[in-house]
N, C-alpha and C positions, 0 to 999 in steps of 0.2 A: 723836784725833790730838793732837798734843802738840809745841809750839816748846820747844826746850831750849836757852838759852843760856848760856855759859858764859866764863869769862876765867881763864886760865892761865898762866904762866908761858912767855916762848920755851923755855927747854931742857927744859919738859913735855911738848911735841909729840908729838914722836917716842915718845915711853912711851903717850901717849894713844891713836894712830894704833893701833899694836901692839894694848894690850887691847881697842879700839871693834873692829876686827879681828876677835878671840875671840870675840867677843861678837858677829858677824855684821853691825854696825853699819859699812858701809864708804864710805857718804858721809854729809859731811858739809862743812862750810864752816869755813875757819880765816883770820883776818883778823891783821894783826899790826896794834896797838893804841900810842897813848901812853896812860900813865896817870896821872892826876893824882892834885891830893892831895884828900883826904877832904872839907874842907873849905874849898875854894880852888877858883879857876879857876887854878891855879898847875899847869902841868908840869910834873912831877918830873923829867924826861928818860928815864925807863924806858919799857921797851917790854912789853907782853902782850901774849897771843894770843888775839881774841876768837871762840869756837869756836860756831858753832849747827848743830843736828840735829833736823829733824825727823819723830816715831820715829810708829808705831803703839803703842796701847796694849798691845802685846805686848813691846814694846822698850825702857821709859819706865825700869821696875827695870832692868833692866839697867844701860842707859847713866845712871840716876843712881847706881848701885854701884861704876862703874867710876870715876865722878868725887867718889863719897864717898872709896874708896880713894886714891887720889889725894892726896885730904887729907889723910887718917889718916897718909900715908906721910913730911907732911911738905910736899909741891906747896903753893903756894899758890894754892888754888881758890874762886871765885864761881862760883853757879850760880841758873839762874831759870828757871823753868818755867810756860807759859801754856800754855792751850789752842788750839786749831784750828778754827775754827769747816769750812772747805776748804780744799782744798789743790787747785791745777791742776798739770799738766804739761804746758807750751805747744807742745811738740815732738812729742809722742805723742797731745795730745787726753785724756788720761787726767786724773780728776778723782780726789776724796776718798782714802778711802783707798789705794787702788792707785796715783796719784799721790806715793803719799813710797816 
């Protein structure tokens, strides 16, 4: 199991949404974000969209091809990927893998 996170662009959304979509990845969490500057506690006043997804090892290529593309196209994309040690689902009692 695998946390992916990710920061994007606001007008990448909606393009992300769409191919996570194709790709049968349909939850997922999108936070809207300030972003600073590189080296500063300083604000730039921009805004990202901080996206995380937690996939099964079946899903991990995918959703990181979806967000390479992305780049390639031009999006400006970060991306980070850890591991899972578990995963709960509070509402269903479902744990590990079955829980994402």
């Amino acid at each position: 199991m695998y946390w992916v996170v990710a920061v994007i662009s606001v007008r990448t959304l909606d393009v992300l949404r769409e191919r996570f979509a194709r790709e049968g990845i349909v939850r997922f969490t999108a936070a809207e974000v300030e972003v600073f500057e590189p080296d500063s506690d300083a604000a730039t006043g921009k805004h990202a969209m901080r996206i995380e997804v937690a996939v099964n090892e079946e899903f991990l290529e995918p959703t990181l091809k979806v967000l390479e593309k992305l780049g390639s196209e031009g999006h400006d994309v970060s991306v980070h990927v850890g591991s899972i040690a578990d995963a709960r689902r509070i509402r269903t009692g479902e744990s590990g893998p079955e829980a994402i």
